[in-house]
Backbone as ProteinMPNN parsed JSONL, in Angstrom:
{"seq_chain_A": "XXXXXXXXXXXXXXXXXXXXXXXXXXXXXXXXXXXXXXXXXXXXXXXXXXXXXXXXXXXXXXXXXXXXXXXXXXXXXXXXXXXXXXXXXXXXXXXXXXXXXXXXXXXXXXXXXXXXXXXXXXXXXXXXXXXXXXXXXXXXXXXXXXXXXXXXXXXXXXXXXXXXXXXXXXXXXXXXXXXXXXXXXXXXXXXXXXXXXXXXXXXX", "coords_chain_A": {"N_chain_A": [[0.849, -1.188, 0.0], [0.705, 2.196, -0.67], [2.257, 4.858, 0.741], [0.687, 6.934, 2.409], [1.5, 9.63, 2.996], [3.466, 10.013, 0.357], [1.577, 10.217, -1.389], [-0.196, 12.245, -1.177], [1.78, 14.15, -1.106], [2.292, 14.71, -4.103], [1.192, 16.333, -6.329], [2.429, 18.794, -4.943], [5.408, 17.502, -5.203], [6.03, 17.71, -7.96], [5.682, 20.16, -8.687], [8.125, 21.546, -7.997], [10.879, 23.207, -8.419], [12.863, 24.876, -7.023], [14.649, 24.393, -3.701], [14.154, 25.213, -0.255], [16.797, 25.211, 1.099], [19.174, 27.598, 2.338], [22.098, 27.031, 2.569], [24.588, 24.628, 1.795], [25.097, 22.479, 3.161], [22.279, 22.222, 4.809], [20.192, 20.263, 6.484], [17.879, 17.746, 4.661], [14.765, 19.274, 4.07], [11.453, 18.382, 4.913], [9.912, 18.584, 2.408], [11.507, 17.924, 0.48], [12.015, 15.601, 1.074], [10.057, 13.995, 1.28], [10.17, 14.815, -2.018], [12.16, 13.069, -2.992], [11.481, 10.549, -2.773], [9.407, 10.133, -4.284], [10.579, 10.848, -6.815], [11.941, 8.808, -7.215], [10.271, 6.69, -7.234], [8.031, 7.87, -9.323], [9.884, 7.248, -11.74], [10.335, 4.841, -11.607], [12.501, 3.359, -10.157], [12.014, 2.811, -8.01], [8.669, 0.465, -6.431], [5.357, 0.597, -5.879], [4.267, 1.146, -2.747], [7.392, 0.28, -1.744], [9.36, 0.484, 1.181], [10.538, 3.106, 2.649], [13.502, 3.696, 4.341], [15.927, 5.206, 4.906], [16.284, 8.641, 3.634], [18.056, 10.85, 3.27], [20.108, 13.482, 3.734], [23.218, 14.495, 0.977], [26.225, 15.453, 1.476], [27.663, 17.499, 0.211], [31.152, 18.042, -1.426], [34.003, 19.208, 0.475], [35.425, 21.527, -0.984], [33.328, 22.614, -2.152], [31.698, 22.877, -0.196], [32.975, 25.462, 1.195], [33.359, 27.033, -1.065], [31.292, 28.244, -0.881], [28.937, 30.943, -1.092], [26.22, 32.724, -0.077], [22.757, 33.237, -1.397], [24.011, 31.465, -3.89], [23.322, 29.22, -6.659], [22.346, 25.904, -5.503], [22.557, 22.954, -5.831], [21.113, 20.092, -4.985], [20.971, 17.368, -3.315], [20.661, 13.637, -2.447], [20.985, 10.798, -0.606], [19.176, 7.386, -0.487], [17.745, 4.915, 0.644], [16.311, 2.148, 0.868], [13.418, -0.78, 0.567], [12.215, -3.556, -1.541], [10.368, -6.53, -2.487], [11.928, -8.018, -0.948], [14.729, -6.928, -1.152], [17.369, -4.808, -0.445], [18.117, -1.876, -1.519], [19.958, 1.172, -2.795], [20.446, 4.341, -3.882], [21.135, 7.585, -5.429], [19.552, 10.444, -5.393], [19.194, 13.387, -7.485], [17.883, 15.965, -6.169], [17.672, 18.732, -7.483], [18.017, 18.405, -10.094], [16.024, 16.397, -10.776], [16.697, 13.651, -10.847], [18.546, 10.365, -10.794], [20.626, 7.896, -9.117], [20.84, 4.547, -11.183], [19.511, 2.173, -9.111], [21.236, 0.83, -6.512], [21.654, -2.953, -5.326], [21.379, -3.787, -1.799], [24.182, -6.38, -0.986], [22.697, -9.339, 0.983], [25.275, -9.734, 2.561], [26.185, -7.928, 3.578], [24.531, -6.782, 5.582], [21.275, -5.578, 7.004], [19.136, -3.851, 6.38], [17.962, -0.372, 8.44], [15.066, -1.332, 10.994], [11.516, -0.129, 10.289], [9.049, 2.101, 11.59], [6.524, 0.837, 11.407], [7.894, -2.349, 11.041], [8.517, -2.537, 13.607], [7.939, -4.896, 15.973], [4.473, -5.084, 18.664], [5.346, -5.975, 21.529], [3.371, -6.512, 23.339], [2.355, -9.223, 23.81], [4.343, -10.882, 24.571], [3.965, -10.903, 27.595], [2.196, -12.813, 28.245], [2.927, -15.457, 27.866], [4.217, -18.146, 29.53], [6.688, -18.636, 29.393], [8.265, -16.551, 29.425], [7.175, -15.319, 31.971], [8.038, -17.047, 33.691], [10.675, -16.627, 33.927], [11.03, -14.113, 34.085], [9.748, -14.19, 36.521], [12.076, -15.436, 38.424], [13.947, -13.533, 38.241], [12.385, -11.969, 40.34], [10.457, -10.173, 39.783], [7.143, -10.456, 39.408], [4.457, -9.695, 40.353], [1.387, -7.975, 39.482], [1.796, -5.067, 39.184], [4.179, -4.833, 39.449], [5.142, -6.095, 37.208], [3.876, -4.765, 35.243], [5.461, -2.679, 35.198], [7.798, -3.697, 33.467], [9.269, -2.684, 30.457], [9.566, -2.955, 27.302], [12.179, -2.966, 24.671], [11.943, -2.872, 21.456], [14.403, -4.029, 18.92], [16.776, -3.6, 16.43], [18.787, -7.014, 15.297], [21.512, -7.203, 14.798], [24.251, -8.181, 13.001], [24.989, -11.432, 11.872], [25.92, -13.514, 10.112], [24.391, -15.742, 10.722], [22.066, -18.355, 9.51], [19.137, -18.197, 10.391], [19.065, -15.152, 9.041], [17.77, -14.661, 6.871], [15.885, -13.598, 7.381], [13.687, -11.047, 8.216], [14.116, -9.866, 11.639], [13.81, -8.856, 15.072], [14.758, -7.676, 17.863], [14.368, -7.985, 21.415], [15.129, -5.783, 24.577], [14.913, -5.832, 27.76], [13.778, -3.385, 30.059], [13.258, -2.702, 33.894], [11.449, -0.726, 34.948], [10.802, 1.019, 37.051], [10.605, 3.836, 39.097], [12.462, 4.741, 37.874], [12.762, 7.289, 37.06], [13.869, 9.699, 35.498], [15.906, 7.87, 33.7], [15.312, 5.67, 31.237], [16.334, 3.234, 30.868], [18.186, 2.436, 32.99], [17.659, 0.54, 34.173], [18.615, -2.506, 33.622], [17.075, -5.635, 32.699], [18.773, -8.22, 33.118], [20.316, -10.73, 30.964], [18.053, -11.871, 29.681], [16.243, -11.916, 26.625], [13.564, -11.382, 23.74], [13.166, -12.666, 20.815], [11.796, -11.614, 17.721], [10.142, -12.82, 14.912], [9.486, -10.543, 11.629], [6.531, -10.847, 10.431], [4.99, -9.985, 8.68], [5.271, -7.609, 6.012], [4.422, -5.47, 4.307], [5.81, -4.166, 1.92], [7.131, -6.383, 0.976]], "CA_chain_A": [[0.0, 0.0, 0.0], [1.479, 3.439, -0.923], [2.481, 5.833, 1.92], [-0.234, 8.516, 2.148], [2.249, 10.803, 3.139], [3.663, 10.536, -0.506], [0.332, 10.532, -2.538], [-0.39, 13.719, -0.575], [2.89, 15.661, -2.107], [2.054, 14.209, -6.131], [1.311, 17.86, -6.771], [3.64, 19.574, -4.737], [6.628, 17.477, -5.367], [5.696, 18.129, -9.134], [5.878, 21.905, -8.881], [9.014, 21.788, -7.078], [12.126, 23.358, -8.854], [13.945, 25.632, -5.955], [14.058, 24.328, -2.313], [14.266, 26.793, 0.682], [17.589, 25.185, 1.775], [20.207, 28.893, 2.253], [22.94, 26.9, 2.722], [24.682, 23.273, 1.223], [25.116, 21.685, 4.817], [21.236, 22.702, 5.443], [19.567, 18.972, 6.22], [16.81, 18.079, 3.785], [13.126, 19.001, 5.017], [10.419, 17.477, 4.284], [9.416, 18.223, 0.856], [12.684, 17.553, -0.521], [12.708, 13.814, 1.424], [9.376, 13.376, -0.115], [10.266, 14.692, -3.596], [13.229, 12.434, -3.608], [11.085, 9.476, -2.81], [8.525, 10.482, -5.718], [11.296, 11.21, -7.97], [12.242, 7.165, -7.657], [8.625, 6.505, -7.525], [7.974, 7.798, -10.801], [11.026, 6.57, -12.594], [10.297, 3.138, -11.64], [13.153, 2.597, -9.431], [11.224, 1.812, -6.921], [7.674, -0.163, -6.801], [4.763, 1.207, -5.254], [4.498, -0.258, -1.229], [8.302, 0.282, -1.323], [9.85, 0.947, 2.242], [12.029, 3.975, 2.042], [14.491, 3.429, 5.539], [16.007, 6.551, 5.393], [16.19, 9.999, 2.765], [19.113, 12.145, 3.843], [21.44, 14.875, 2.875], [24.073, 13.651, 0.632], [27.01, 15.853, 1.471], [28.311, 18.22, -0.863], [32.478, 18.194, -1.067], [34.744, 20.614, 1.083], [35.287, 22.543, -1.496], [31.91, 23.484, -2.731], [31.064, 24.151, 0.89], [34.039, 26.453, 1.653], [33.458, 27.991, -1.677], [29.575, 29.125, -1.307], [28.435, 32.756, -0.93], [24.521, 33.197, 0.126], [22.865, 33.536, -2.851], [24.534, 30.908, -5.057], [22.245, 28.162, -6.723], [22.382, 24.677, -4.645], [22.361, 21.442, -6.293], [20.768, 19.053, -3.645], [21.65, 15.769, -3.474], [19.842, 12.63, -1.378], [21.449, 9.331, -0.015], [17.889, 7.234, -0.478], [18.087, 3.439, 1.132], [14.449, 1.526, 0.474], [13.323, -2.09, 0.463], [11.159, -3.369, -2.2], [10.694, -7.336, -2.751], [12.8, -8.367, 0.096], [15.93, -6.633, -1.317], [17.324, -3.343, -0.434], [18.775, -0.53, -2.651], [20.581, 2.531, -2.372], [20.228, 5.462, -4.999], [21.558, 9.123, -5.233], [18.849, 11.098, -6.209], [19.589, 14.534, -7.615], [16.199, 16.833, -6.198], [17.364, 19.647, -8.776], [17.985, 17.976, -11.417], [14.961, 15.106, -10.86], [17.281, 12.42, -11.215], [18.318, 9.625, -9.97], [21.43, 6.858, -10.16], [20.4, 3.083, -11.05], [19.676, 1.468, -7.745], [22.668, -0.49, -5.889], [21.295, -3.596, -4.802], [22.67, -4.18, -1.127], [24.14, -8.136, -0.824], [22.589, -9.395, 2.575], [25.936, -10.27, 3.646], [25.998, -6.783, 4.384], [23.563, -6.956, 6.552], [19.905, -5.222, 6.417], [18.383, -1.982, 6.271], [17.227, -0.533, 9.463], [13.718, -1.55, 10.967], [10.838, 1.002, 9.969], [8.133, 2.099, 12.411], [6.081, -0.286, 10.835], [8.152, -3.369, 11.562], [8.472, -2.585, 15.253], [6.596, -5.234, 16.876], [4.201, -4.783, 20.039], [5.558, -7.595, 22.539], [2.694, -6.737, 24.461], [1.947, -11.257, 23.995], [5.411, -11.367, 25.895], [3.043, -10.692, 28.268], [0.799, -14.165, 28.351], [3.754, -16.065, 27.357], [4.238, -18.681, 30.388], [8.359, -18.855, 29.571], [8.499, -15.165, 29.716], [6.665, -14.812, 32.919], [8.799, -17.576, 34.353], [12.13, -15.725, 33.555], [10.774, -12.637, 35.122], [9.796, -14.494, 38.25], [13.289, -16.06, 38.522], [14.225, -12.456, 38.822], [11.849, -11.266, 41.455], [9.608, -9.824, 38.861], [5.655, -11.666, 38.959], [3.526, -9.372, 40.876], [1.239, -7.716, 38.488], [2.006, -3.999, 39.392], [5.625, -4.876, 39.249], [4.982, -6.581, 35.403], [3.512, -3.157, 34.375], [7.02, -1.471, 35.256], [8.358, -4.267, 32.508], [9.668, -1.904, 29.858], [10.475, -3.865, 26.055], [12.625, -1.719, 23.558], [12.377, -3.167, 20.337], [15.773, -3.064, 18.603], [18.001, -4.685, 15.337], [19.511, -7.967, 15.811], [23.057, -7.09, 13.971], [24.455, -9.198, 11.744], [26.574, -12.262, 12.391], [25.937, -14.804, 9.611], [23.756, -16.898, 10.982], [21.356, -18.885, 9.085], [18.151, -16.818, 10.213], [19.187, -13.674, 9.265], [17.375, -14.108, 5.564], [14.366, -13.568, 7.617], [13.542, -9.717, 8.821], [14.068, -10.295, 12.763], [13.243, -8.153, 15.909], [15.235, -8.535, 19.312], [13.542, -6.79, 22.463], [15.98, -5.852, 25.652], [13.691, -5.804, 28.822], [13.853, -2.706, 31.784], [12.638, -2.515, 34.756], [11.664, 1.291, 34.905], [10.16, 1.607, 38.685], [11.635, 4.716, 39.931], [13.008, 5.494, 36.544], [11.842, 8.648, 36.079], [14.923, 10.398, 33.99], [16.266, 7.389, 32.589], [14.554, 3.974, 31.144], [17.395, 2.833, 30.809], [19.076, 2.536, 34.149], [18.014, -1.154, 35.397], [18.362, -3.607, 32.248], [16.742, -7.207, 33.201], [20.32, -9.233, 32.575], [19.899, -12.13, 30.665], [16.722, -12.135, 29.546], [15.794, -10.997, 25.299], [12.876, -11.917, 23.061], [13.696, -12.52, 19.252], [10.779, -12.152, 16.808], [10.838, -12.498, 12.88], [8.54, -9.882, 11.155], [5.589, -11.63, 9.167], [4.129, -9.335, 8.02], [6.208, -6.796, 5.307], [3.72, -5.32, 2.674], [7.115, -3.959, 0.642], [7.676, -7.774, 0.053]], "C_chain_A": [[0.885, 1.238, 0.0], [1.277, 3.918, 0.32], [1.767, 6.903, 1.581], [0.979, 9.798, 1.98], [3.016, 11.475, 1.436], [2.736, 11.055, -1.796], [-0.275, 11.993, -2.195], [0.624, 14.257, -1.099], [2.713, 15.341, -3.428], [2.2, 15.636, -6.239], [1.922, 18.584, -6.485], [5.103, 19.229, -5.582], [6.939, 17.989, -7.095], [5.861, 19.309, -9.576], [6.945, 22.099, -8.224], [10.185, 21.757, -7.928], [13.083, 23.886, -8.118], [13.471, 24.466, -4.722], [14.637, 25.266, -1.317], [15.607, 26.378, 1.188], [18.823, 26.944, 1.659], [21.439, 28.246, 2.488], [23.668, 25.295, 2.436], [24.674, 22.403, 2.103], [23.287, 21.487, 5.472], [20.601, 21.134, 5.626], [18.372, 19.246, 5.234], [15.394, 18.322, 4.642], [12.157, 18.094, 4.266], [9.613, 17.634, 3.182], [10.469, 17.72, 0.35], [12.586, 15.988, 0.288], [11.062, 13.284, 1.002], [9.249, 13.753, -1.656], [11.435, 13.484, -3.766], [12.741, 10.728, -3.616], [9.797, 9.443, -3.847], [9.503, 10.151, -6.589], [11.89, 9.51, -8.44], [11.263, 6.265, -7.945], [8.203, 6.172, -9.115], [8.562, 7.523, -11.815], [11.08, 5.768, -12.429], [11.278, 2.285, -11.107], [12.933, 2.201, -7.998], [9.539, 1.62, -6.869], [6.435, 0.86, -5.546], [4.772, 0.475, -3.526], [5.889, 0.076, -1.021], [8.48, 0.834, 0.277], [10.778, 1.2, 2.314], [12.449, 4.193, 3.848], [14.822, 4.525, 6.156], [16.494, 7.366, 4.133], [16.967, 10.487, 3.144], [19.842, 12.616, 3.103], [22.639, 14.108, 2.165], [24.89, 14.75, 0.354], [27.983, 16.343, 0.09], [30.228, 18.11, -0.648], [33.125, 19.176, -0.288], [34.63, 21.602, 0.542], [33.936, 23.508, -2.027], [31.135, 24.026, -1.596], [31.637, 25.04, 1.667], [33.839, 27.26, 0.746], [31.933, 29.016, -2.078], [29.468, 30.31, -0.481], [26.702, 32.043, -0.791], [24.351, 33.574, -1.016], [23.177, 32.447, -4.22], [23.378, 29.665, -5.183], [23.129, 26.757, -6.062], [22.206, 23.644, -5.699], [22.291, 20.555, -5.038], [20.758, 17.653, -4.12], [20.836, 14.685, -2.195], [20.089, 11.144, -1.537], [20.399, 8.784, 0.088], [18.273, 5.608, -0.178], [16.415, 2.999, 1.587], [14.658, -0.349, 0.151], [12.195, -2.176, -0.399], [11.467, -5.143, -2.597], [11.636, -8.145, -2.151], [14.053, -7.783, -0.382], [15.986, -5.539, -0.657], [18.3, -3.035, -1.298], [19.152, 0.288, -1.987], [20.602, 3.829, -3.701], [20.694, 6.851, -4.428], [20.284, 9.84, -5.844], [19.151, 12.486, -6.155], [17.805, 14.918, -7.755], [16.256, 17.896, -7.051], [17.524, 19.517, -9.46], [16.697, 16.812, -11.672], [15.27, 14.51, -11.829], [17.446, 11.726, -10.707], [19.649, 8.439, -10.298], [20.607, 5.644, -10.176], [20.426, 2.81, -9.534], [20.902, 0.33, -7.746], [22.253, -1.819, -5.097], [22.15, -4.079, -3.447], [22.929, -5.539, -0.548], [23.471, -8.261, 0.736], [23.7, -10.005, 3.237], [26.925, -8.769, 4.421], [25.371, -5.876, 5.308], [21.714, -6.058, 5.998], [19.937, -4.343, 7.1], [17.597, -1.77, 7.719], [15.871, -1.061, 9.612], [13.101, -0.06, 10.791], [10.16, 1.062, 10.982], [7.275, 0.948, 12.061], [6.106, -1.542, 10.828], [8.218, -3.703, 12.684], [6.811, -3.414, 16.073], [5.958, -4.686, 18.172], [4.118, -6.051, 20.396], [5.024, -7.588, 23.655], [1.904, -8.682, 24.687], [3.081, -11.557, 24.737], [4.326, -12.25, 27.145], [1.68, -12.118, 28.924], [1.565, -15.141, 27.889], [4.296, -16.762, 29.02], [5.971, -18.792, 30.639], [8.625, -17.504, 30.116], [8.426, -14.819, 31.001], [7.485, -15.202, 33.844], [9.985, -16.801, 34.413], [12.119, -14.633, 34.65], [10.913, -13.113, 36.054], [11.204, -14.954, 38.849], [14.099, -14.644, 38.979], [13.375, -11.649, 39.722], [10.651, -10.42, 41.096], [8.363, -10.349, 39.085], [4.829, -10.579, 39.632], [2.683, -8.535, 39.67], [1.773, -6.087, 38.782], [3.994, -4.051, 39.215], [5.916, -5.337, 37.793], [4.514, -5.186, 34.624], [4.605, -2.491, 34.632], [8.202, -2.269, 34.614], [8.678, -3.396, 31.258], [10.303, -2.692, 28.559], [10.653, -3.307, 24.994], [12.45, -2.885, 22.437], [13.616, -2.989, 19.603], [16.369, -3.891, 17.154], [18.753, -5.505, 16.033], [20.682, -7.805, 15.856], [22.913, -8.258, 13.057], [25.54, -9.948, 11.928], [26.574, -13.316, 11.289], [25.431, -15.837, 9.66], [22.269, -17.313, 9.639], [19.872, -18.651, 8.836], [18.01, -15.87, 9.76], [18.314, -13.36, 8.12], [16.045, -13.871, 5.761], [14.434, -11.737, 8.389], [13.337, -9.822, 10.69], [14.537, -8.912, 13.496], [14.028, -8.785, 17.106], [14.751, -7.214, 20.211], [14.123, -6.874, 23.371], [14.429, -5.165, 26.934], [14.569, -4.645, 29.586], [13.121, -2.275, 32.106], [12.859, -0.738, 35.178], [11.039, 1.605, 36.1], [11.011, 2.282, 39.448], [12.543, 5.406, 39.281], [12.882, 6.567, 36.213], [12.988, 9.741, 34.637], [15.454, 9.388, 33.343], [16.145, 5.715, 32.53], [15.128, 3.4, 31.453], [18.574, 2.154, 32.126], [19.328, 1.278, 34.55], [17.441, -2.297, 34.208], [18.065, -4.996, 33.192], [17.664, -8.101, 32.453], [19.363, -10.557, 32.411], [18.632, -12.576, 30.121], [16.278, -10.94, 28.024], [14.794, -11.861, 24.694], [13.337, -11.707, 21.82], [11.922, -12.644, 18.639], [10.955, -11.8, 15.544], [9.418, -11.636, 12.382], [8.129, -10.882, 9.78], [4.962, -10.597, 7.943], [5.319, -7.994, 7.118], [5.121, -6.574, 4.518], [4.382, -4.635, 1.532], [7.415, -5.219, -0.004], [6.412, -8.746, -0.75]], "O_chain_A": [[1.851, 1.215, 0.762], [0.323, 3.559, 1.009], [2.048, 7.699, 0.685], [1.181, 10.598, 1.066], [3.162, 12.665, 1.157], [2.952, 11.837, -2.722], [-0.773, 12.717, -3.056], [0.239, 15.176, -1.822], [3.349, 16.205, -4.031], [3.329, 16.127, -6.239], [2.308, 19.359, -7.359], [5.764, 20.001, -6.276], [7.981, 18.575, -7.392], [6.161, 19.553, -10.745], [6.812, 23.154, -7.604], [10.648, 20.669, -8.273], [14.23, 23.521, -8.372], [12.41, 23.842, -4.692], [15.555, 26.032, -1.613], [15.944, 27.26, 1.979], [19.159, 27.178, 0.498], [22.235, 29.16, 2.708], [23.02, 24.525, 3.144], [24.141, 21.343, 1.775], [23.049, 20.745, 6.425], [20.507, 20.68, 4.485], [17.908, 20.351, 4.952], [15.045, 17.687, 5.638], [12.23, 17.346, 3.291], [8.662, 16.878, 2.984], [10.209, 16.817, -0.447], [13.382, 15.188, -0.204], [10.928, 12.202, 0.43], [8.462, 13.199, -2.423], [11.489, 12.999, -4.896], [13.345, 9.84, -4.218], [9.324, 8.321, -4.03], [9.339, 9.099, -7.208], [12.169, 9.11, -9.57], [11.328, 5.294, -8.699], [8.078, 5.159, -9.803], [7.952, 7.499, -12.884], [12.022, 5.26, -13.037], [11.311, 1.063, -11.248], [13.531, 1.5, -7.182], [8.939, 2.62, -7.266], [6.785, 1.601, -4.628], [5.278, -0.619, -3.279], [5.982, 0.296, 0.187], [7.65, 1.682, 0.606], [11.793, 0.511, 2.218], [11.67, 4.836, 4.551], [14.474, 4.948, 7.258], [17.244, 6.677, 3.442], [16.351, 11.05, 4.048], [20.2, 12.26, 1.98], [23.06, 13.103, 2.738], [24.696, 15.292, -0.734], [28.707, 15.724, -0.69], [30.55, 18.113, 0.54], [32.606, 20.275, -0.486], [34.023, 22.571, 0.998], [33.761, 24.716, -2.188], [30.344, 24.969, -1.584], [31.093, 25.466, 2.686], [33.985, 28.425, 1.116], [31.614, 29.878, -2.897], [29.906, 30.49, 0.655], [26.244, 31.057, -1.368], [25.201, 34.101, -1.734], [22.67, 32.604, -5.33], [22.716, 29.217, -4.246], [24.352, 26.64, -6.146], [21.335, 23.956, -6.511], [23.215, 20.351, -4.25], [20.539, 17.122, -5.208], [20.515, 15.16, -1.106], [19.555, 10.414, -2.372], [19.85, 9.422, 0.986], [19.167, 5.127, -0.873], [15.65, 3.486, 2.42], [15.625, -0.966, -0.297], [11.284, -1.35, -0.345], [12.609, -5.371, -2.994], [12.184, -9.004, -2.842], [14.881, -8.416, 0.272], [14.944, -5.075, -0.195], [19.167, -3.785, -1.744], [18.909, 0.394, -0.784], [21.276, 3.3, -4.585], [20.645, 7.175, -3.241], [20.152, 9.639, -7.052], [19.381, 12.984, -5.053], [16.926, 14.611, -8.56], [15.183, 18.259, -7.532], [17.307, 20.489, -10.184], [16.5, 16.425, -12.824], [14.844, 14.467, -12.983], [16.726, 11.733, -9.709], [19.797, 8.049, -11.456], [19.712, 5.543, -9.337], [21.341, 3.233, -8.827], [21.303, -0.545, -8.513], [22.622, -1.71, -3.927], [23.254, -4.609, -3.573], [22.133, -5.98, 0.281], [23.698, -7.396, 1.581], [23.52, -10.69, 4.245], [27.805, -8.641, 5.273], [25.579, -4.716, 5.665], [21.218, -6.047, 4.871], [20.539, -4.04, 8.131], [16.819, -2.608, 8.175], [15.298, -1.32, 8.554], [13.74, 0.97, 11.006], [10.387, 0.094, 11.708], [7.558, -0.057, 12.714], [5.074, -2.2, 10.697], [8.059, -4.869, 13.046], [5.679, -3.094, 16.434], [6.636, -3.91, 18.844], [3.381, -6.96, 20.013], [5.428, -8.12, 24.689], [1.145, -9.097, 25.563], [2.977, -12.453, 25.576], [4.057, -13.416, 27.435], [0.734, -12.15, 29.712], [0.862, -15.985, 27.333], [4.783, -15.92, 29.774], [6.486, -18.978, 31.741], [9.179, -17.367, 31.207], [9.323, -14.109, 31.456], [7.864, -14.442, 34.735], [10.012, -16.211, 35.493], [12.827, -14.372, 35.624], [11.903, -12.863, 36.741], [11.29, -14.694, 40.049], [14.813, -14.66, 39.981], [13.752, -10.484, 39.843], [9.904, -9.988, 41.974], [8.665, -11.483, 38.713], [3.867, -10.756, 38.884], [3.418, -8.38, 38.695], [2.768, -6.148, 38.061], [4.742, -3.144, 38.849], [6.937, -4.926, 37.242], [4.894, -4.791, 33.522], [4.597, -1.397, 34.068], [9.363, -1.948, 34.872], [7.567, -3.542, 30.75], [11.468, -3.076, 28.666], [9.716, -3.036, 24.243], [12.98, -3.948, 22.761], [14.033, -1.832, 19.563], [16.159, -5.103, 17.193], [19.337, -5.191, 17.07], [21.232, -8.18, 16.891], [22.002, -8.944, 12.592], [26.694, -9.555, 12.099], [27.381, -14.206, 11.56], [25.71, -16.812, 8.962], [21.673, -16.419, 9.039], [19.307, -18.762, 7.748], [16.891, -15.368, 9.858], [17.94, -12.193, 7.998], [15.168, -13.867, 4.898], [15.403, -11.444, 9.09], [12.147, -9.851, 11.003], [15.281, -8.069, 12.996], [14.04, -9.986, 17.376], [14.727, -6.012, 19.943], [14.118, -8.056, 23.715], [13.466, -4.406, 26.831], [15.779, -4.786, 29.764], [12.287, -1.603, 31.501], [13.767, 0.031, 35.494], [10.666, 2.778, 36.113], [11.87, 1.839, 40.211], [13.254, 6.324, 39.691], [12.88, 6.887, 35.025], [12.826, 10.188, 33.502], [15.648, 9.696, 32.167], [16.582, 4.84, 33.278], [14.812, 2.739, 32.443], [19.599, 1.502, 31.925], [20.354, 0.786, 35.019], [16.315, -2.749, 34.001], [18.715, -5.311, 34.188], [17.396, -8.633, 31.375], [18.449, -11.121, 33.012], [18.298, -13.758, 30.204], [16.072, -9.729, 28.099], [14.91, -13.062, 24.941], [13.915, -10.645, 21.587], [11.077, -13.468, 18.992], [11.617, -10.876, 15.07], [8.326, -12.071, 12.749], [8.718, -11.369, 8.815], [4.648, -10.64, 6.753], [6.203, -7.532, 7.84], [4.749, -7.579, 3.914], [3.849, -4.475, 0.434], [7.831, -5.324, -1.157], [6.722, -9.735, -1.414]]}, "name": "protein", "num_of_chains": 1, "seq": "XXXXXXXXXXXXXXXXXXXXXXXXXXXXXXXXXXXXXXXXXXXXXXXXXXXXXXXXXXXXXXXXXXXXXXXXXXXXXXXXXXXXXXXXXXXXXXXXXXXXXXXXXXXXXXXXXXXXXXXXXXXXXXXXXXXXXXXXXXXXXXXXXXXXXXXXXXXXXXXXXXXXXXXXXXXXXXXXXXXXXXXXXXXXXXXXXXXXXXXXXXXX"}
């Protein structure tokens, strides 16, 4: 299913020859990171449904940003990394020229493209999971008011080679946040991660 967010700019990104950046360092905003995902859109290097990872600034050289005056025209540039069909790609797209290079297909023994909002499971079934509960209790964990101050980040596995990996997979680090108030982070539950493989992808 297409990303509203880009069927909503069709007409903008379309009328879009300047962008407001004043300076070559300026990050891209958000028309230029959805014209640059149009601009691959409509050139067919990438499929509709695609899942674009991340859009960013693609660094101009020293020299061209030591040698700019206010005023001078910009050529913007965008590092574009998207999954489409279980692969991922990488593309330069030029936003003032609405261009674009061939996509770089990237091998998976280079591992995979971050997770999207989208893939981030909710491990609220941890939750009713009789191993899980056990684990906890083993750490002192079971009461229910003390299970609601269970805290599960979703996160990337890495990449080691293993045999799973050609599957899109989810690892969740548990903390205990009672008393946490500035930082989640403080009291990790050692020893204790959930792995889950994302089923669901509608890019693939």
């Amino acid at each position: 299913m297409t990303n509203p967010a880009l069927v909503l700019s069709c007409a903008l990104a379309a009328s879009v020859s300047t962008f407001a950046a004043l300076h070559p360092m300026d990050p891209l905003d958000e028309v230029e990171i959805i014209t640059a995902a149009e601009i691959l859109l409509n050139g067919g290097a990438a499929i509709p449904g695609a899942a674009f990872q991340s859009i960013d600034l693609r660094e101009p050289s020293k020299s061209e940003v030591l040698g700019f005056t206010p005023g001078d025209d910009l050529d913007r540039l965008a590092t574009v990394f998207f999954r489409q069909n279980k692969q991922s790609f990488r593309s330069i797209v030029n936003l003032t020229g609405q261009t674009f290079t061939p996509p770089v297909e990237i091998p998976a023994s280079q591992g995979q493209l971050g997770l999207t909002i989208a893939e981030i499971f909710n491990f609220s079934f941890l939750f009713d999971d009789p191993q899980f509960l056990a684990a906890l209790a083993l750490r002192g964990i079971d009461a229910p008011d003390e299970l609601a101050q269970v805290f599960v980040t979703p996160l990337t596995p890495g990449s080691f080679g293993l045999p799973e990996e050609k599957n899109r997979i989810v690892r969740a680090q548990m903390y205990f946040i009672a008393g946490g108030i500035i930082n989640l982070y403080a009291r990790p539950i050692e020893g204790l991660q959930a792995v889950g493989r994302i089923l669901i992808q509608p890019p693939d």
